[in-house]
Each structure stands twice: as C-alpha cells, then as structure tokens.
C-alpha positions in Angstrom: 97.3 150.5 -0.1 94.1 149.2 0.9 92.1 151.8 3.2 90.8 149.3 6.1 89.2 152.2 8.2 85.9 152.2 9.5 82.8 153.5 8.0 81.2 154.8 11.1 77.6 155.2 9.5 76.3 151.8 10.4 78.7 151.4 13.8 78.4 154.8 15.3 76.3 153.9 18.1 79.5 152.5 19.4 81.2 156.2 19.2 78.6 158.0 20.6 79.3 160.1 23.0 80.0 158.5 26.9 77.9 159.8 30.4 79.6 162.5 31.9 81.5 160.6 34.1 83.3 158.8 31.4 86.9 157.4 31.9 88.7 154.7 30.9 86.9 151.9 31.8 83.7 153.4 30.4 86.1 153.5 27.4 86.9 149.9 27.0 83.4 148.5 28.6 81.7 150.2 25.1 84.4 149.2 23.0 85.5 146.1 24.2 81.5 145.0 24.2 81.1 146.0 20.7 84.4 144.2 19.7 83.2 141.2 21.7 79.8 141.0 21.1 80.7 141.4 17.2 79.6 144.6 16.4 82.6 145.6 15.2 84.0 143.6 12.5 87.1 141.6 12.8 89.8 143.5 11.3 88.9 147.1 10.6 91.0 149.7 12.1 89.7 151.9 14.8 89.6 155.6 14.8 92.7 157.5 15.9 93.0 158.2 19.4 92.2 162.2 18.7 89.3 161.4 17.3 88.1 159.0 19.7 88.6 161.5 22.3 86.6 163.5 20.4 83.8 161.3 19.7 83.7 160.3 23.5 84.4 163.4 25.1 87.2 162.5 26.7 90.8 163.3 27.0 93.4 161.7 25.2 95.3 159.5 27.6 91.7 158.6 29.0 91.7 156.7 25.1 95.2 156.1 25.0 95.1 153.8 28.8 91.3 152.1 27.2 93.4 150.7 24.1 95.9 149.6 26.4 93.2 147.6 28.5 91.7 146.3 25.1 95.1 145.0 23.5 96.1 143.1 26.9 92.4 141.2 26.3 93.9 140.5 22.9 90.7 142.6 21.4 93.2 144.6 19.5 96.1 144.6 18.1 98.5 147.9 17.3 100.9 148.3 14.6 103.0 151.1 14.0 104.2 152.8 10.7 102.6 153.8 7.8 98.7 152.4 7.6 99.5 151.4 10.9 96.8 152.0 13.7 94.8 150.2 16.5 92.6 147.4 14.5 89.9 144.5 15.9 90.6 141.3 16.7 87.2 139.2 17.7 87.5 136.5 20.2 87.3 133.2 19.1 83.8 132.4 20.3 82.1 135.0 18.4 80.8 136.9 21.4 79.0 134.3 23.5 81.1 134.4 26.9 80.7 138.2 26.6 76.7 137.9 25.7 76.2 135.7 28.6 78.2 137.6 30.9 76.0 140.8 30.6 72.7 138.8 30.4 73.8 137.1 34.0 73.6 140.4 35.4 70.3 141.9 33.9 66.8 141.2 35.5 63.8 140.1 33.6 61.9 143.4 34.3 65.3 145.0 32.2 64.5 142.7 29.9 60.9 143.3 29.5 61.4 147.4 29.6 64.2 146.6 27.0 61.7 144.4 24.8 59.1 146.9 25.2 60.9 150.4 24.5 62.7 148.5 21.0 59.3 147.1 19.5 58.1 151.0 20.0 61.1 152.3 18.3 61.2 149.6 15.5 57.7 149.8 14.6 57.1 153.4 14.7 60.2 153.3 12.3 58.7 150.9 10.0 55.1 152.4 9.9 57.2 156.1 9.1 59.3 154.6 6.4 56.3 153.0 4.9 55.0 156.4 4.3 57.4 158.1 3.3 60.1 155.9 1.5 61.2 157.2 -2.2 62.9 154.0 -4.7 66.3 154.8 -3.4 65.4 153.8 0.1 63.3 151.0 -0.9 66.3 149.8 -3.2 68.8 149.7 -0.3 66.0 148.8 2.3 65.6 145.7 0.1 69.2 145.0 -0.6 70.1 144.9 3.1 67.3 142.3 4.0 68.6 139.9 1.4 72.1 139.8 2.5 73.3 137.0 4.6 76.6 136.2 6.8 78.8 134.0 5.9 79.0 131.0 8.2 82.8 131.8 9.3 81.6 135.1 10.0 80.8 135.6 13.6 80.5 139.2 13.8 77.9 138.9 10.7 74.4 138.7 12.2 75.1 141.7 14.5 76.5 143.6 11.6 73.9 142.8 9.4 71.0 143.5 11.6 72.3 146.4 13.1 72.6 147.8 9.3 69.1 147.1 8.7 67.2 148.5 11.6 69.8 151.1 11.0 68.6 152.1 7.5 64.7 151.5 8.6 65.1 153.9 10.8 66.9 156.2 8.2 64.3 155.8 5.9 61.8 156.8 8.5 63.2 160.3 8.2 63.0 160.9 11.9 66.2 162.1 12.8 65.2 161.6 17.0 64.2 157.9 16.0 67.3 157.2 14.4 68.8 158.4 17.5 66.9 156.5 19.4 67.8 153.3 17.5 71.3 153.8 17.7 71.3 154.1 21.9 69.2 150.6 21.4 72.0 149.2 19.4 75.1 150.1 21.8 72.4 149.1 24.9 71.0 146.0 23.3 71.3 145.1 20.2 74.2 142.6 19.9 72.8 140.8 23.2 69.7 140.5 20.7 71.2 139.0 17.4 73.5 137.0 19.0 71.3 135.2 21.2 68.7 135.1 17.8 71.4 133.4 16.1 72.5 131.0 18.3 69.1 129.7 18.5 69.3 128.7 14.8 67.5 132.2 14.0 69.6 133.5 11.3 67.9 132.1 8.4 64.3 133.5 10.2 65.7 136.9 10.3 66.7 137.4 6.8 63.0 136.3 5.9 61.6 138.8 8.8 63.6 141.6 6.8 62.2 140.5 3.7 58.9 140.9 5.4 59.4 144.2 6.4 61.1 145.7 3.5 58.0 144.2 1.2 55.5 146.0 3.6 57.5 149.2 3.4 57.3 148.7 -0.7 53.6 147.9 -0.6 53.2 151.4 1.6 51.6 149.6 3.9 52.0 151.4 7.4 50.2 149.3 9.3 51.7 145.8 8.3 55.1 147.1 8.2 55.0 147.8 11.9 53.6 145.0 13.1 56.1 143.1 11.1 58.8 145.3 12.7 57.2 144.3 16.5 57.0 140.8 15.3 60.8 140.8 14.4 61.5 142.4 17.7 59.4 140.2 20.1 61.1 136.6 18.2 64.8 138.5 18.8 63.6 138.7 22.7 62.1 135.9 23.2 65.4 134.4 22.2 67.2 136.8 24.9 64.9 135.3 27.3 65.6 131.5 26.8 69.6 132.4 26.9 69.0 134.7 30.1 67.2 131.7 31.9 70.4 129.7 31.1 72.9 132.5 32.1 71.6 133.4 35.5 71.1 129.7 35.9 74.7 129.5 35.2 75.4 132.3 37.5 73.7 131.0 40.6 75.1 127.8 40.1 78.7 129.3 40.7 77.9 131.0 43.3 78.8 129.4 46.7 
C-alpha cells in the first residue's frame, strides 16, 4: 500500500501550535487557508485527529467539529477503513478566491510591516547560510531552486517556495530564524507566491533561487542577502498590485 501521509518538515508551519484561545474555527481558518491557498498539496492525508490535537493544543472534538467544517467546504474528503483517513482536496481555482479574500481585508501599512519583517528574516537567513553552509546544504539548497511546478499543479509555487526559504533558513543554522520563517509562511507566505505567480512570476522565481543558492555557494554573505531582499520585495510588490484590485473589488460590493 502506498503511504500517502504527510511529511510535515516542509508544511509544519501549518501545525504549529494555535493562540490560546484556539477552537474550532481557529482550527479550520489555518487549515482550510493552507488547503486553499495551496500549501497543502492536493491529495495527501492529514494527520490523525490525536495528533492534531496535539500539534494545536486542543482537544479532540475541538479537531473532530474543524474537519467537519472543512469536508462540508469540500476541502476534504474522509474515508474510512484501512489507509483510510482525512485527505486534501484543493479547490478548483488554485487558491485565488481564498487569496483575494484575505488580501480585501488587510491594509497597506499590514502589508508594508509584512514586507518589511520577511526581507529581514530572508536575508539575514541568506547572509547566515552563506557562512556557514557545508556541500550537503549547498547540494539540496541548489536542488530545490531548480525545481519547477508542473503547470496542472496549482498548489506547486506555494509548495515549492515555501520548501526553499524553508531550507535557507535551515541551512542558516539559526534555529529562532527558522522559527521565525515558518510563522511568516502560515501568516504570509501563500498570499505571496500565489499572487507572484499569477502575475506570470513563476519562471522569475525559479531564476531568483538560482541567484541565491549561487551566492550562498560562492560564500558570499553580502550578495546572498541582498538577493534574498530582492526576491522578497518582487513577491510584494506583486501582493500589492492584487491588493489594489481586491479592496477595489471589495468597495465595489459594498452598498
């Protein structure tokens, strides 16, 4: 039998812990996000519900009613037996309803923190890993910048992305960065590389990775992070332009 569980290394942002006052709508906001937005691939099977509990620090039936929520928005789909579990289904337009939705209700000084707190994390990551990066990092560091979705694959560029800036971070050795980068991720991310792709980015970003995985080989501290901030600032200014258009959208709709 094929074992179609997650890997929860490059998703775990998703499972991090939830705020204190956690329930299930916190529950199925982060999940349902990360399902919609296309962070988590189409397909895989979710973790039990013990060990989502566990992972968001809340009580069973708290995960049990959130997977209810998600499988009446058809974002997942339960089966029952043996391999059977609670496993993603990606809506149809990749993310982009979702995307706009929470960029209609976030401010341009959000943005601009947003923008501004990322390009510290990324390039303090890249100007770390620079320094201290050994072949094994620079071999995967280099493998994950030359990867590219495949165009049926909606959930790609966020998966892809989210890996690398993932390992960058790993390779930084800074376990509070890599922290930090996962909160970016569940915050941000997707909104990022969803709205980078849609504006005909994807091709760009693979070269940006390529860019920064090169300066990170070279041991080259300096360029490496202002390759990072350069990646970061083109992923925002592409927020921005599809921000204009969703609060446009917003007021429009509003009597």
């Amino acid at each position: 039998m094929v074992d179609r569980s997650l890997p929860l290394g490059p998703y775990a942002a998703v499972f991090a812990p939830l705020p204190a006052e956690g329930r299930a709508e916190a529950v199925t906001r982060r999940l349902g996000e990360a399902i919609a937005l296309g962070l988590l691939p189409d397909g895989c099977m979710l973790p039990h519900e013990g060990d989502l509990a566990d992972r968001f620090g809340v009580a069973t039936v708290t995960v049990r009613e959130a997977l209810g929520a998600l499988r009446e928005a058809d974002l997942i789909v339960t089966r029952r037996g043996r391999g059977g579990g609670s496993f993603v289904r990606s809506p149809a337009d990749g993310g982009r309803a979702a995307m706009l939705a929470r960029l209609a209700h976030l401010g341009l000084g959000d943005l601009r923190d947003l923008a501004d707190h990322y390009t510290a994390i990324s390039g303090r990551c890249a100007y770390l890993a620079a320094e201290r990066a050994d072949e094994d990092d620079l071999t995967r560091l280099h493998r994950l910048a030359a990867q590219r979705a495949a165009p049926d694959e909606p959930g790609g560029i966020p998966r892809l992305e989210g890996n690398f800036h993932l390992e960058l971070a790993a390779v930084a050795q800074s376990a509070r960065l890599t922290r930090e980068e996962m909160a970016l991720q569940r915050q941000a991310g997707p909104l990022l590389w969803l709205a980078h792709a849609e504006a005909g980015g994807a091709a760009a970003t693979t070269a940006a990775h390529e860019r920064i995985a090169s300066a990170v080989a070279g041991g080259d501290p300096g360029t490496a992070r202002a390759r990072a901030e350069d990646h970061v600032s083109e992923l925002f200014d592409s927020v921005r332009t599809l921000h204009r258009h969703a609060r446009g959208s917003r007021t429009r709709r509003t009597p």
